[in-house]
C-alpha positions as CSV (number, residue, x, y, z in Angstrom):
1,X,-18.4,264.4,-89.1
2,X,-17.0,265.9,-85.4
3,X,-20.1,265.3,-83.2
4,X,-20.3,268.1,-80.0
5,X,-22.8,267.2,-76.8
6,X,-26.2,269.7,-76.4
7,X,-28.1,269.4,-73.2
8,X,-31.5,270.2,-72.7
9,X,-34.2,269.7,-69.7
10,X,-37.3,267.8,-70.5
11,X,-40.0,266.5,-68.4
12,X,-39.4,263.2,-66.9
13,X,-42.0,261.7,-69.0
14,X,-41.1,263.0,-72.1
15,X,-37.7,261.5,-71.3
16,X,-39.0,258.3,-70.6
17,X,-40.9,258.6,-73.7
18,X,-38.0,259.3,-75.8
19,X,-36.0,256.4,-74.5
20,X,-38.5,254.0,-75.2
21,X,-39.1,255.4,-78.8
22,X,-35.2,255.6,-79.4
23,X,-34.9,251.6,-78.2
24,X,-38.0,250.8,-80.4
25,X,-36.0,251.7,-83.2
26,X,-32.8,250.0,-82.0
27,X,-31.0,254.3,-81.4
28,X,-29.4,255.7,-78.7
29,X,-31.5,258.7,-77.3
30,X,-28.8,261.0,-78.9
31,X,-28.7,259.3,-82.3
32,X,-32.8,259.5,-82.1
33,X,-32.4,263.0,-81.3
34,X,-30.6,263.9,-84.9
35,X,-32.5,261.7,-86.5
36,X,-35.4,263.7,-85.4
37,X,-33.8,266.9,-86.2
38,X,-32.2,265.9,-89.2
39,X,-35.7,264.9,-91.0
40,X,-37.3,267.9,-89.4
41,X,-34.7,270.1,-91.3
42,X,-34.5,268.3,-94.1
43,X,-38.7,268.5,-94.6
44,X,-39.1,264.6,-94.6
45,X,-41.1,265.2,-91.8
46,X,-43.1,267.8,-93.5
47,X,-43.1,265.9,-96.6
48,X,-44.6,262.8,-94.7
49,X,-47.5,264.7,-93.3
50,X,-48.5,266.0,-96.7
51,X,-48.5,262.8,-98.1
52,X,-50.9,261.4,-95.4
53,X,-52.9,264.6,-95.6
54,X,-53.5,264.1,-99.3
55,X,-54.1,260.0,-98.7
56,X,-56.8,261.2,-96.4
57,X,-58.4,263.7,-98.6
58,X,-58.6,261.2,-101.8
59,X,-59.6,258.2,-99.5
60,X,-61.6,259.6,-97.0
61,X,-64.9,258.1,-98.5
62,X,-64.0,254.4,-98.4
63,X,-63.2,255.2,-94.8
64,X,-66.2,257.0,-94.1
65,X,-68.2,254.2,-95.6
66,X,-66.5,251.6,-93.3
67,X,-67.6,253.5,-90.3
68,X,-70.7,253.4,-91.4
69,X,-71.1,249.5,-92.7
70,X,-69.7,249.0,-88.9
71,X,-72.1,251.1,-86.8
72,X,-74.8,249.3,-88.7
73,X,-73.7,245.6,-88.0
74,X,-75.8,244.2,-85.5
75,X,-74.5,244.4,-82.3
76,X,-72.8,247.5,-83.1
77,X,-74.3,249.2,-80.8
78,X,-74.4,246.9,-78.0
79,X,-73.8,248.1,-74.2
């Protein structure tokens, strides 16, 4: 696939963010860029965040109750 070059003007610290993000997962800022585009349009994104969302909703009592068991443990609310 013929690949062209895009610009675009972002603030410094999203730059710097993008560059670390892209390294974490061993891309070049450009090839993080599609990626990020390409699951965007393709709804993984989307997808992803619905799965979590629905995780969440069916789960959210066993987190719930962890919170709780915690801020009962003594010392739990220590200064």
């Amino acid at each position: 696939m013929a690949k062209t070059q895009l610009g675009a003007r972002v603030e410094s610290e999203i730059k710097e963010l993008a560059e670390a993000r892209a390294r974490d997962r061993g891309l070049s800022l450009g090839d993080y860029i599609a990626v990020l585009v390409h699951e965007d349009t393709e709804g993984l994104r989307q997808r992803g965040l619905a799965a979590a969302e629905r995780f969440l909703a069916e789960h959210q009592g066993v987190f719930d109750e962890a919170e709780d068991a915690d801020s009962r443990a003594p010392g739990a609310r220590a200064a």
